[in-house]
C-alpha positions as CSV (number, residue, x, y, z in Angstrom):
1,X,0.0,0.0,0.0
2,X,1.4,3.5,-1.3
3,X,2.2,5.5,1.4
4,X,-0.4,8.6,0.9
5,X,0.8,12.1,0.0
6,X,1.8,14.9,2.5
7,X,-1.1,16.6,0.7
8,X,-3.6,14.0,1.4
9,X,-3.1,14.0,5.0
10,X,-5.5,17.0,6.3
11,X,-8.2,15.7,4.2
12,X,-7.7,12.3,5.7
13,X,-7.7,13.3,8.9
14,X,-10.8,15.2,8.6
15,X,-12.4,12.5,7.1
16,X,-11.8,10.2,9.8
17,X,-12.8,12.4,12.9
18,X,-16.1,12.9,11.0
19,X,-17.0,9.6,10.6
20,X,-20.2,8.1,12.8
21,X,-21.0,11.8,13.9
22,X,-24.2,13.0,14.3
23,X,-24.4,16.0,11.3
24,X,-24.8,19.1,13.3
25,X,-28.8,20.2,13.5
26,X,-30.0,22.7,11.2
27,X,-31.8,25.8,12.9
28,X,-34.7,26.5,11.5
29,X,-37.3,28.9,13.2
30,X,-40.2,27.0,14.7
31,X,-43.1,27.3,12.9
32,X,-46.0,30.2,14.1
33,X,-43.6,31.4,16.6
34,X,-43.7,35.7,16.2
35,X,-40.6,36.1,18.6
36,X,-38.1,34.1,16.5
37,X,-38.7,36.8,13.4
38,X,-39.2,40.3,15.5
39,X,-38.1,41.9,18.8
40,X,-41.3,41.8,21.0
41,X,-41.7,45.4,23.3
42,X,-42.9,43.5,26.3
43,X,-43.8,46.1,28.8
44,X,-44.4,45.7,33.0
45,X,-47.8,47.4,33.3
46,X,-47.8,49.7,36.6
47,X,-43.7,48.1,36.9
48,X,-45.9,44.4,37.9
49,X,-49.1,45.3,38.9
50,X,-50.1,41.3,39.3
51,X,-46.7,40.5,41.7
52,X,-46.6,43.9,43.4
53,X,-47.8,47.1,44.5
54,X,-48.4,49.1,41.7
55,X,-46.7,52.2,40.4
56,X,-43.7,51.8,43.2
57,X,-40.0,51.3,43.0
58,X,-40.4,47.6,44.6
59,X,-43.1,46.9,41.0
60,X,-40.3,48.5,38.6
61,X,-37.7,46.6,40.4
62,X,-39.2,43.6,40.5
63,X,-40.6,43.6,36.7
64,X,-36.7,44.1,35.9
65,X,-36.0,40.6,37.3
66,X,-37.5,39.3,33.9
67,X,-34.9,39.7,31.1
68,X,-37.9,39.4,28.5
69,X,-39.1,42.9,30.2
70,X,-37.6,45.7,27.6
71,X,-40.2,48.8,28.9
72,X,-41.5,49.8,32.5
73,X,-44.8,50.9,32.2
74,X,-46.2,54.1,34.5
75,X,-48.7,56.8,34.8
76,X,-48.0,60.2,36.2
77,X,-49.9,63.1,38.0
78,X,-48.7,66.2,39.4
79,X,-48.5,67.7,43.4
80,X,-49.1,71.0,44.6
81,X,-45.4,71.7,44.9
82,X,-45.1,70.6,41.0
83,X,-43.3,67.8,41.1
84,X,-44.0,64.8,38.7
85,X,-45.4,61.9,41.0
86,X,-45.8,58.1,39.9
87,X,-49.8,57.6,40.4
88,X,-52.5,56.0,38.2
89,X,-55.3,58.2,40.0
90,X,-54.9,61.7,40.5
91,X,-56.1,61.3,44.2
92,X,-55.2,58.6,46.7
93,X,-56.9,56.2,46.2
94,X,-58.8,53.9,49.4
95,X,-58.5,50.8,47.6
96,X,-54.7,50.4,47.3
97,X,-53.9,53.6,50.2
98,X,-53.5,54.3,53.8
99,X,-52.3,56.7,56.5
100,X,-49.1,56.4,57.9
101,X,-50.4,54.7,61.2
102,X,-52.1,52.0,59.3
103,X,-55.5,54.2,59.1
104,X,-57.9,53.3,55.8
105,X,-58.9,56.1,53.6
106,X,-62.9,56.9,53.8
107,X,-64.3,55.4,50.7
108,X,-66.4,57.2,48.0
109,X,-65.8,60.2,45.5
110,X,-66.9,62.7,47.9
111,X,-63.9,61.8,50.0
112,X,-61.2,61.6,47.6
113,X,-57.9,63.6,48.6
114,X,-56.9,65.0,45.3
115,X,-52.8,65.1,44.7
116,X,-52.8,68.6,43.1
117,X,-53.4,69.7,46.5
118,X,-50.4,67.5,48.6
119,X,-46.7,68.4,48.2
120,X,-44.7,65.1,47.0
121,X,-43.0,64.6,51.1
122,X,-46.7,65.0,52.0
123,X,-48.1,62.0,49.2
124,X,-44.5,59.9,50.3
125,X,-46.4,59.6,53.9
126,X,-49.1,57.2,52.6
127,X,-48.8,54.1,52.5
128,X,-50.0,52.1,49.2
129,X,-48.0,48.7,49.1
130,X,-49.9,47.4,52.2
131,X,-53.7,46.6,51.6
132,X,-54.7,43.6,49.9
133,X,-55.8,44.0,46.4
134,X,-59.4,42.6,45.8
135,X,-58.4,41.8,41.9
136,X,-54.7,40.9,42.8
137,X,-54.4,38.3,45.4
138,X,-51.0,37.1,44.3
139,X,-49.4,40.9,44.7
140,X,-47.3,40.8,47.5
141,X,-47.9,43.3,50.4
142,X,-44.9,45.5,51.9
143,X,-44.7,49.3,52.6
144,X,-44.4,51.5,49.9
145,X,-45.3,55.2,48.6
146,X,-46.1,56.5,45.9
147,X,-42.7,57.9,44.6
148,X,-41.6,60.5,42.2
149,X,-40.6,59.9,38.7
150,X,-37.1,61.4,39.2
151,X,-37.1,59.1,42.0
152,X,-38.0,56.2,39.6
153,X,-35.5,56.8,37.1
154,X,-32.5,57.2,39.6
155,X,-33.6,53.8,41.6
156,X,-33.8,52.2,38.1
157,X,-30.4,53.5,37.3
158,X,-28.9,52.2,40.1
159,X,-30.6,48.5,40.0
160,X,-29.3,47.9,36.1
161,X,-25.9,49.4,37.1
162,X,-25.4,46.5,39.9
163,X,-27.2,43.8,38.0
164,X,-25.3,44.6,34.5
165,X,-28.8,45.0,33.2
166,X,-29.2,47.7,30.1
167,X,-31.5,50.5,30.4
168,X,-35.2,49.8,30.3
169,X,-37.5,52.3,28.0
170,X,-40.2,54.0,29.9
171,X,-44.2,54.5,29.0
172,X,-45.5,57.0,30.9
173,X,-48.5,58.0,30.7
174,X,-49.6,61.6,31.4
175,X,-53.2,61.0,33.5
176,X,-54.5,64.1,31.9
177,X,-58.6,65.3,31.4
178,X,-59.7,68.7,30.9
179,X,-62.7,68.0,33.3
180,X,-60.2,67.0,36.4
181,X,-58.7,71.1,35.9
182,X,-58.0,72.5,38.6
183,X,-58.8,70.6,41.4
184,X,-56.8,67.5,40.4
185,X,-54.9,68.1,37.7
186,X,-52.8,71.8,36.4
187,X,-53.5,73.0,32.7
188,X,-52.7,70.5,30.0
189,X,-49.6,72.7,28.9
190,X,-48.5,72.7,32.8
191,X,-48.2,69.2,32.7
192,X,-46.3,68.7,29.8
193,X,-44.2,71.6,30.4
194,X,-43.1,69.4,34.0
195,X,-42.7,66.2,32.9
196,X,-40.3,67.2,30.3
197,X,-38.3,69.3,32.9
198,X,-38.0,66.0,34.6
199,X,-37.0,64.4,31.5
200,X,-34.2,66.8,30.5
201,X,-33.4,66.8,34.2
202,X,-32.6,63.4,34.1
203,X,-30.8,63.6,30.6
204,X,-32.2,60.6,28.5
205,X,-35.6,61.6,27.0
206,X,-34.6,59.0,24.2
207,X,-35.6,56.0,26.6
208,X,-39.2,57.5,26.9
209,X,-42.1,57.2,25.0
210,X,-45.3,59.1,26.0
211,X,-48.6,58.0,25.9
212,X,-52.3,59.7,26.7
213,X,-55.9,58.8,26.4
214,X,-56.3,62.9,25.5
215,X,-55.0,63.6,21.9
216,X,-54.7,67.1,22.2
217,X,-52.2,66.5,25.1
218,X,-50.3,64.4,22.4
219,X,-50.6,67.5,19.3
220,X,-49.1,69.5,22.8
221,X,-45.9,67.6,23.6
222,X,-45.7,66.9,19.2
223,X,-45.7,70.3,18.5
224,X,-43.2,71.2,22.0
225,X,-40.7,68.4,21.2
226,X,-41.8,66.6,17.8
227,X,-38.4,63.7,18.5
228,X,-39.6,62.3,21.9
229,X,-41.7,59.3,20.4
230,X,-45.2,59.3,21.3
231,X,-47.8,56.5,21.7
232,X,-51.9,57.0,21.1
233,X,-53.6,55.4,23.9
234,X,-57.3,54.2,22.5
235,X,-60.5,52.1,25.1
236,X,-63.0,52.5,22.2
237,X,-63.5,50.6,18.8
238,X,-63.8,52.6,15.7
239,X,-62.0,53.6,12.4
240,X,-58.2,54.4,13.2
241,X,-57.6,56.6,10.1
242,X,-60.4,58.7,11.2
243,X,-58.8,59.1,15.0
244,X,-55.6,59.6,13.6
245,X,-57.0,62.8,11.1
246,X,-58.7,64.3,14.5
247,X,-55.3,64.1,16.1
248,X,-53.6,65.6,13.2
249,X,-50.6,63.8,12.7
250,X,-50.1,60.2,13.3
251,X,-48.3,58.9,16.4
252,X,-45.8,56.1,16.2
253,X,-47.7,53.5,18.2
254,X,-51.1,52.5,18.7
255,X,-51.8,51.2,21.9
256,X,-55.8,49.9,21.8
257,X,-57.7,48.1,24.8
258,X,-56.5,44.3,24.2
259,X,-60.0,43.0,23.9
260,X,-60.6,45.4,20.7
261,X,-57.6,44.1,19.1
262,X,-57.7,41.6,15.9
263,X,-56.8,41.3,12.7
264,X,-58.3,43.9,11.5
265,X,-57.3,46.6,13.5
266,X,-53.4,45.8,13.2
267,X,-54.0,46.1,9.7
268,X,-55.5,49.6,9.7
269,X,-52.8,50.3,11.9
270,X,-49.9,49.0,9.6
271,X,-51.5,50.4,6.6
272,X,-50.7,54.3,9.1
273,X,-46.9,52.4,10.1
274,X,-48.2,52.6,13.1
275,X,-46.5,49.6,15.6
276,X,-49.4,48.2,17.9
277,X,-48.6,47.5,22.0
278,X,-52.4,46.4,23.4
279,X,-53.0,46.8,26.8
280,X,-53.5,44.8,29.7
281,X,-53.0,41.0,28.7
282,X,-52.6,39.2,31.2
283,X,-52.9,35.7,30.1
284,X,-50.2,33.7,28.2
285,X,-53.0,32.3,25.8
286,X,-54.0,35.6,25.0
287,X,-50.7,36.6,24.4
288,X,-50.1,34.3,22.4
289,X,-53.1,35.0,20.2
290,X,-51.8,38.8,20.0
291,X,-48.2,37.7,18.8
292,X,-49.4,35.4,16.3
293,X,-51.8,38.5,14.7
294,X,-48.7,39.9,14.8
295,X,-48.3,43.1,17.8
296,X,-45.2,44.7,18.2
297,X,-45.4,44.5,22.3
298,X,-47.4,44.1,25.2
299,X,-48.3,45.2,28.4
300,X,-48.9,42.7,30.9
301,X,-49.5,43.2,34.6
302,X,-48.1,39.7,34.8
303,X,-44.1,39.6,33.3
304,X,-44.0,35.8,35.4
305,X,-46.5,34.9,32.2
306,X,-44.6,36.2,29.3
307,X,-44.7,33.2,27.0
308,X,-40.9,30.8,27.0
């Protein structure tokens, strides 16, 4: 047998260490599955409304400890001494709030303490982490304020700098309607005008998209700083073209009440380039259904059920 040529050698060698192995797997997408062709916004509703008190540091912390969580969802309101504070209501709220000492807040609208007319130390002294949520049982309960949303942002800051975590994008929304002026909420150019202070204040205003239920609050902050991306909050069915015309321009997202959302509204909305984030899902099987008609995020009270 001829010796075989120097030449011959590598190939020979290769051939040999790749017989009887297993030819590596080829990786293909699975079929139907939305996340292996797009990056899905999934967003914490209230920071984790479902696992803890909402609209608190301890909800945006926790809602960071999923990795598949990309934007901290939040609503804002503003005190009497002007500062931007973290609250869905306007007013504390006797479902989710008590004194200091433990004491529950008098139920009913007559009795509502309105926010416009606390300073922000005077809001941090009630408590709203405590009480058990009637349509939460799973949120855990442990002291905690409503906070401001300078306060947010630097406890945010802080968290993905010790856990090596990038920057989460924020939705806030501003909690503005003209019927709530003055008792519980400044003009609508007031509130803008503060919540961008806070934005420049804290230096990163590309991390935050703004959302509102009010669309001449959005044509406000468009026309005051058309670059900070802006987001159409919508709770009623109806022709999306012919919302978009009364708004006068068209928003970069639509974000629709989840149980209006099909086909045929993601459609309209792709035919304005508009990118779709329903609100609140909060089952995996409904999440699923909204991925497959093909959202760009969601916003789940529930990060714990973001589909694997």
């Amino acid at each position: 047998m001829k010796t075989p040529s120097l030449y011959l050698l590598p190939f020979l060698l290769t051939l040999l260490c790749t017989c009887g192995r297993a030819p590596e797997p080829e990786q293909v997408a699975p079929e139907n599955d939305p996340s292996m062709t797009k990056q899905i916004d999934w967003q914490g509703h209230r920071g984790c409304r479902g696992l803890m008190p909402e609209n608190t540091i301890p909800a945006f912390l926790r809602a960071l400890d999923y990795p598949a969580v990309k934007t901290l969802e939040l609503d804002v309101v503003i005190s009497a001494d002007d500062r931007v504070i973290v609250s869905h209501e306007p007013w504390l709220s006797a479902e989710i709030c008590q004194t200091k000492d433990g004491q529950r807040l008098a139920e009913g609208e007559e009795n509502r303490i309105s926010l416009r007319t606390l300073t922000a130390a005077e809001i941090a002294a009630y408590d709203c982490g405590q009480l058990p949520h009637p349509r939460f049982p799973n949120q855990a309960k442990r002291p905690a304020f409503k906070p401001t949303l300078l306060q947010v942002f630097e406890a945010v800051d802080r968290y993905c700098v010790q856990n090596s975590r990038p920057s989460p994008r924020y939705n806030i929304e501003l909690k503005y309607e003209e019927k709530l002026e003055p008792a519980f909420v400044p003009s609508r150019n007031t509130f803008v005008d503060l919540v961008l202070a806070d934005l420049d204040a804290w230096g990163k205003p590309e991390l935050v998209t703004l959302q509102c239920f009010d669309p001449p609050t959005l044509r406000v902050i468009h026309d005051k700083r058309p670059k900070i991306q802006l987001a159409y909050l919508d709770e009623f069915p109806g022709e999306l073209k012919t919302k978009m015309d009364a708004i006068g321009f068209v928003p970069p997202i639509y974000s629709p009440y989840e149980i209006h959302t099909d086909a045929k509204l993601i459609a309209e909305a792709q035919a304005l380039n508009m990118q779709v984030v329903p609100w609140t899902v909060n089952t995996s099987e409904r999440m699923k259904e909204l991925l497959a008609l093909g959202v760009d995020g969601i916003i789940t009270d529930y990060p714990d059920r973001i589909p694997q």
